[in-house]
LUMDOSE-69870 format. One record per residue: y, x, z of N, C-alpha, C, CB in turn. Coordinates in steps of 0.05 Angstrom, whole numbers, plus 5000, padded with zeros to 4 digits. Glycine has a CB too. Layout:
// residues N
YXZYXZYXZYXZ ...
This chain:
// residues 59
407518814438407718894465405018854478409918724479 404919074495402018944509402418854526399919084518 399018604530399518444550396718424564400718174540 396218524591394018534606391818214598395318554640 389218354587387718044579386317924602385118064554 386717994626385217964649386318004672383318104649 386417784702388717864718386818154732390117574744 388518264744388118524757386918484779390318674761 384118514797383118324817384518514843379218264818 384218464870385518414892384418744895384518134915 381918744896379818994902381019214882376118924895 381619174857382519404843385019634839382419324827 386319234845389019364851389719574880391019114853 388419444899388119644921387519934916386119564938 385319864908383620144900385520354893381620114874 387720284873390120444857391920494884391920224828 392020354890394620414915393720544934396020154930 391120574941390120804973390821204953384020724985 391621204935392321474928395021504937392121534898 396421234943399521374950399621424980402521154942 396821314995396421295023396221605036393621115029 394221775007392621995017395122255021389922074994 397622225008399722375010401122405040401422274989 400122735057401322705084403422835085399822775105 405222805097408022985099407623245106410122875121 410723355103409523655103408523745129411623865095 407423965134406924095156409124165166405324285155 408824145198411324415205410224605224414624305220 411924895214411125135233412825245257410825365217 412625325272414925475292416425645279413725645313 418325665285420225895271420126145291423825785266 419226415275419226585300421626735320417726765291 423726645304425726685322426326575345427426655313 426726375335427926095359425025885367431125825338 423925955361421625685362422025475363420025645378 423725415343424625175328422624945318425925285303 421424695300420324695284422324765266419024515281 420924805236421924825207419524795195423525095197 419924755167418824665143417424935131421324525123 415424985126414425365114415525385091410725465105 416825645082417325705061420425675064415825565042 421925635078424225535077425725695096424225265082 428425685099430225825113430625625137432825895096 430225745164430325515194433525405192429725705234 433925135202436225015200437825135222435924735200 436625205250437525255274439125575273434925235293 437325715264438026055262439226255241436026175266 438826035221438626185195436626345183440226335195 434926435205432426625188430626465171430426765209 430026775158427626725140426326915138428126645115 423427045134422227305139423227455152421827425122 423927405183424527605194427927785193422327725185 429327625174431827705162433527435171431527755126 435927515175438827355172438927315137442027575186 438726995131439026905107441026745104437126815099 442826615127444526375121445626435145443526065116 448626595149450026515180450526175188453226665181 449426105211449625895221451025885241447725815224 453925665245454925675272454425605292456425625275 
């Protein structure tokens, strides 16, 4: 089994962990129907559209 020959110093270990920092959530865009936010690429939760089309009746 391996076993680390050296403890891992304070500075390094950091170092490894500021890459999970650099990850930002998604963007969001207006929906041009409703001017909603929503998520791009996706069907709006509010209206149902998507490109300009009825994709999901919503009540």
């Amino acid at each position: 089994m391996a076993v680390p020959k050296r403890k891992t110093s304070k500075a390094r270990r950091d170092k490894r962990r500021t890459a999970k920092e650099r990850i930002s959530r998604p963007n969001l865009m207006e929906c041009p129907q409703c001017h909603e936010p929503k998520l791009p690429h996706r069907v709006c939760k509010e209206c149902g559209y998507y490109n300009g089309k009825e994709a999901v009746s919503v009540e």
